[in-house]
N, C-alpha and C positions, 0 to 999 in steps of 0.2 A: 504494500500500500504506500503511495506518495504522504508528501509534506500536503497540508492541504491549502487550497489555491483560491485566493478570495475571488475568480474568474469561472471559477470551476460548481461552488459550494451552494447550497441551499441550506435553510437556517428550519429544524419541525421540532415544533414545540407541542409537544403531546401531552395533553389535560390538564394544562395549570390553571385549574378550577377551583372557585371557592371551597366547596365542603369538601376537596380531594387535599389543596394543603392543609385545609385544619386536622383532616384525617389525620397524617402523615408528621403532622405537629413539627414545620419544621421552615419557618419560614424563612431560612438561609436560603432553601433552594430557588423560592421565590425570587432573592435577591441575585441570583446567581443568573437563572435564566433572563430576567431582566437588565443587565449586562452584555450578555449574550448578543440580546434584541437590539441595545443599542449602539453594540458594534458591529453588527447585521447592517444595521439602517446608515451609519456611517460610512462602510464599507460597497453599500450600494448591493448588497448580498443578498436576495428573498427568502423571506422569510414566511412560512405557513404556521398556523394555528391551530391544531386541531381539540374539539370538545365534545366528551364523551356526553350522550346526554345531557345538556344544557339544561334545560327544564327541573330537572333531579339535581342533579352537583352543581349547578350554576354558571357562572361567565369564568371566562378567564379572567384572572386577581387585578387589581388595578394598575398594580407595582409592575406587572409586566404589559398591562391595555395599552398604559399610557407613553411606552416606548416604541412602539408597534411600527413600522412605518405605513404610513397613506395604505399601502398598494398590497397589505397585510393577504394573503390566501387565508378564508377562516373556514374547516369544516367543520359541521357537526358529523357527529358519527354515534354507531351504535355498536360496531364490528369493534374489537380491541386492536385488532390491526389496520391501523388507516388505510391501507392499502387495501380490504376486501370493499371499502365504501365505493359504489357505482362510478365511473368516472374518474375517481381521484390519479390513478395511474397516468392513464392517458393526460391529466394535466400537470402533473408534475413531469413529466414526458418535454411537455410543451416549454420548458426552461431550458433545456438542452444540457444539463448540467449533471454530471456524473458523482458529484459529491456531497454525502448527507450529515450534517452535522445535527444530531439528534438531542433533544434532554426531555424532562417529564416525568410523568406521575402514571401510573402506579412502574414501575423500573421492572419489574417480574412478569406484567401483564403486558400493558401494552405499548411501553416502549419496548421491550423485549419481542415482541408479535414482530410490531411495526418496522425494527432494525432489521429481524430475522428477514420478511417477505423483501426487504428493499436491497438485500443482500441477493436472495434469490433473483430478482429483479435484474441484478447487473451492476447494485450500485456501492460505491465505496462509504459506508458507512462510520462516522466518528462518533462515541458517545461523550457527552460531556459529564464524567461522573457527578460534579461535584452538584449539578443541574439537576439527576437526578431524584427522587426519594418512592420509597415507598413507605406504610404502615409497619413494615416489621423490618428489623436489623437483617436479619437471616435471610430473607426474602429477597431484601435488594441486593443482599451479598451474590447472591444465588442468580437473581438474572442478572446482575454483567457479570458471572459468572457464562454463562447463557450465551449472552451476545459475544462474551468473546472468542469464545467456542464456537458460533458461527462465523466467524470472521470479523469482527467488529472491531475497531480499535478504540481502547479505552484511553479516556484523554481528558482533560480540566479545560475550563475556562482560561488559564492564563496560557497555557500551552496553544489551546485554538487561536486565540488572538494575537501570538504569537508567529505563528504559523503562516495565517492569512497576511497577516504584517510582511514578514520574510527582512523588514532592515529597519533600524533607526531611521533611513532617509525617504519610506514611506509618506508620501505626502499627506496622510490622515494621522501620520504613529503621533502624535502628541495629543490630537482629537481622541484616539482612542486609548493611549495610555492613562488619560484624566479617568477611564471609567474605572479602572483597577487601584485607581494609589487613594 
């Protein structure tokens, strides 16, 4: 698997839902994905949304709404793998973009579904662990256990950004190093 390529990458954000963080009691991740987004939106990177049931566990949290860029993909979904929801393939297809940088709720279910099918798929998969949570310790151990057994590459927030950066002489790297210090 390559360094990942902020030309190459798409940003899925899988169920940072209200009553999915409170679950998971853990609103670092919160903060973490929210970082993410905002050096998505800086980087000019797209970014998707995906929300299990809306209606039952609610919107996605504010800390991560309100970074969002304009041009956000939002699905709702019912499938724990985005990718079984009708059409979603075929549009994320339409980005031309081979690179998934992944984080989200619940880590065992469906970001673990979601990484697995987009691997099958073709595509290069990163997790952002620390973006991550589930409801139990053991569980999240278990699926990026999981994903990276299917070929996933386990990875942090500062590593991705990193990454995407590639130099100090990055015309964005001080825009986006303000989001981490």
């Amino acid at each position: 698997m390559n360094l990942l390529d902020e030309n190459n990458s798409i940003l899925i954000v899988i169920d940072v839902q209200e009553k999915l963080v409170a679950a998971v009691n853990d609103n670092t991740v919160a903060d973490k994905v929210s970082k993410l987004v905002k050096a998505a939106n800086i980087l000019n990177i797209p970014v998707i949304i995906s929300e299990q049931y809306p209606k039952g566990l609610g919107n996605t949290v504010d800390v991560v709404k309100k970074s969002l860029p304009q041009k956000t993909y939002v699905q709702e979904k019912t499938f724990f793998s985005l990718l079984k929801e009708a059409g979603f393939l075929g549009k994320l297809k339409e980005y031309n973009k081979k690179q998934i940088v992944i984080c989200g709720i619940e880590t065992h279910i469906c970001v673990y579904q979601t990484a697995t099918e987009l691997i099958n798929a073709g595509f290069e998969v990163v997790v952002a662990k620390d973006g991550c949570a589930s409801r139990n310790k053991f569980e999240f151990e278990q699926g990026i256990e999981a994903m990276k057994a299917v070929g996933a590459k386990i990875s942090c927030l500062e590593i991705i950004l990193f990454e995407w950066l590639r130099s100090a002489k990055h015309p964005k790297f001080k825009e986006v190093q303000t989001i981490i210090k």
